[in-house]
N, C-alpha and C positions, 0 to 999 in steps of 0.2 A: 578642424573636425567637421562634417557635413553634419546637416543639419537634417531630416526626416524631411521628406519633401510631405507637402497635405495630403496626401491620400495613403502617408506613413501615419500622420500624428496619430489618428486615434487607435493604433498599434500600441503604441508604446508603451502601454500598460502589460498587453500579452507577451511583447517581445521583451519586457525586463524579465517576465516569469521564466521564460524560455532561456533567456542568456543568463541567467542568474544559477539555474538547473545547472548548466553546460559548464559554468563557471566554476562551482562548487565539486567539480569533477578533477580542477587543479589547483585550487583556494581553498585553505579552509575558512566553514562559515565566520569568526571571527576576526580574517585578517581581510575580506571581502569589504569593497568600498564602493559605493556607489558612483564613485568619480569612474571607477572600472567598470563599472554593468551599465553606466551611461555608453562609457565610448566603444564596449560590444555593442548595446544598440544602436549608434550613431549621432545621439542628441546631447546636451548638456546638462551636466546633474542638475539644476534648474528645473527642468523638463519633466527629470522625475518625481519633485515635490510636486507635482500637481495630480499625480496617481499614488503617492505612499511617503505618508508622513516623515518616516527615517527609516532607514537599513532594517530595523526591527520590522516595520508592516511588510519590507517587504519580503523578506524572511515568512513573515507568515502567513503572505501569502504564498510566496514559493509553497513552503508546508501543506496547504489548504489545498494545491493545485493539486501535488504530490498525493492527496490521499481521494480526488478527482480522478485525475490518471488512474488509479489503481482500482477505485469502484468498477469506470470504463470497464478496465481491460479484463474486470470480473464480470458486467454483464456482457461480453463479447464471445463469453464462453457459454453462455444459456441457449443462443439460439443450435447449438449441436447439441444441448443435451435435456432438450424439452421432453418430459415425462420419462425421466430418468433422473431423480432424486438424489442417488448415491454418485454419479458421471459427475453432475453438477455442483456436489460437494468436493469429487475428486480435482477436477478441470478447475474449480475456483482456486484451489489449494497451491495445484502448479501455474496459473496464472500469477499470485503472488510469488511464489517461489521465482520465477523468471522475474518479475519486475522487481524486486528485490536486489539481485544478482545482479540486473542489467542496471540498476541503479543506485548504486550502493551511497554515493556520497548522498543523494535525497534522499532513501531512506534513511539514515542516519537521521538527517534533520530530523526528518516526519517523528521520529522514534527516539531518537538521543541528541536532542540539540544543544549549543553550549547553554552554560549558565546564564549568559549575558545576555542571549538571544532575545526575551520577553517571551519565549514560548513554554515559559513554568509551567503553564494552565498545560493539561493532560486534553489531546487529542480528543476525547470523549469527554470531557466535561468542558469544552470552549463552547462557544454561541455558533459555532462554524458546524456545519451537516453532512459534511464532506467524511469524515470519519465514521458518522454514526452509519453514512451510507453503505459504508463497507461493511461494518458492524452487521447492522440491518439484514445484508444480503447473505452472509455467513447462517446468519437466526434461523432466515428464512427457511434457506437450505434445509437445516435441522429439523424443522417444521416435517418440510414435505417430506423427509427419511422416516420420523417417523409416521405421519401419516402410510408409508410403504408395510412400516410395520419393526422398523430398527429402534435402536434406544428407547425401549417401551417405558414409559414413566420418567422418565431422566429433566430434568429444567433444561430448557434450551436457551435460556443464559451462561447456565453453570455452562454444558456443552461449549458453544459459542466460543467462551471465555480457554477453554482448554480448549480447544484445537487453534484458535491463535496462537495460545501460547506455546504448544509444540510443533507449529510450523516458524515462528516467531523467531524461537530458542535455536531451532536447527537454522535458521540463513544469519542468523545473528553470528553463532560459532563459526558458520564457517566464513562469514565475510572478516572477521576476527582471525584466523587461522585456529582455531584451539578446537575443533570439531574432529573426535577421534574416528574419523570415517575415513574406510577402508576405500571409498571409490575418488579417481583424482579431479572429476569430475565434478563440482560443488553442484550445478544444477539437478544433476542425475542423484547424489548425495541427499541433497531435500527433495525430490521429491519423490527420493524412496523412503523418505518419511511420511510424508503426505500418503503416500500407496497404506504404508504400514497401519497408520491411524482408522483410513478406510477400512482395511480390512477387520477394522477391531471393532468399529461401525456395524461391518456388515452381518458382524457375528452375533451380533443384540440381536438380529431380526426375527420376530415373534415364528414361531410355529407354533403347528398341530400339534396335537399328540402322536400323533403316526408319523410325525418328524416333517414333514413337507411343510412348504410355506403356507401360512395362513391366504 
């Protein structure tokens, strides 16, 4: 087995994240061994005690990176939808929607990891920031909608908390097969649910009395 040449070593932490990802796309997390995600990256499991205690840390960091990724690819959709609240909410939606889909066996971890894993602790209640980041950016969203003038009076936790959970529910079923949707298309599937939500969003939006936008 070749060995990382020096100006690999200090890889080797990102590139177990990476092959580990890749890995769990043909492994399940339980039958995963580090003797195997050594010799995708090229070094000796040796190598990788010096970046993660046991299969568990690195499990959760995989997890940790996972819900990284996914902040990312949420603030990637802000810079096309600056000063446009409702876009922003919509685009976050289908950004998860697609990374979800496109990544189905890491989301699972991030969301449904085995028993064994050591990843009991809940995404949002771990010492890790990586989730609340996403969290956070969902909130915010909420924030500026209403600021626009939508969901007048509403908790934007409560919010938050439910529009996770029904973008959540729809990529769950259908990465499950058991999502009674009509389109065969799973990504178009969610995020015509994402649309859907929006639109029930946009229907809170305060007016006048003469019916026009405040």
């Amino acid at each position: 087995m070749a060995r990382p040449r020096k100006d690999q070593a200090l890889d080797i932490r990102a590139r177990a994240i990476t092959e580990t990802i890749r890995l769990l796309s043909e492994t399940d997390a339980r039958d995963l061994t580090l003797a195997r995600v050594a010799a995708a990256v090229g070094c000796r499991p040796p190598a990788l005690y010096g970046h993660f205690r046991d299969k568990n840390d690195l499990l959760r960091a995989v997890h940790d990176a996972g819900f990284a990724w996914l902040y990312v690819e949420k603030l990637d959709v802000c810079a096309d939808t600056q000063g446009d609240a409702l876009a922003r909410l919509r685009e976050g939606g289908r950004a998860y929607v697609r990374f979800a889909l496109e990544n189905p066996a890491l989301y699972r971890l991030m969301f449904d990891p085995p028993p064994d894993s050591g990843l009991d602790v809940g995404p949002f209640d771990s010492d890790s920031d990586a989730a609340l980041k996403s969290l956070g950016f969902l909130r915010a969203g909420i924030v500026a909608a209403q600021r626009e003038g939508c969901l007048p009076g509403a908790d934007p936790d409560d919010i938050a908390f439910t529009l996770w959970s029904a973008v959540h529910g729809a990529v769950s079923l259908l990465l499950q097969g058991r999502a009674p949707a009509t389109e065969t298309d799973p990504v178009v599937a969610a995020e015509a649910v994402v649309d859907q939500v929006m639109a029930f969003i946009a229907a809170t939006r305060a007016t006048t009395p003469g019916g026009s936008d405040a």
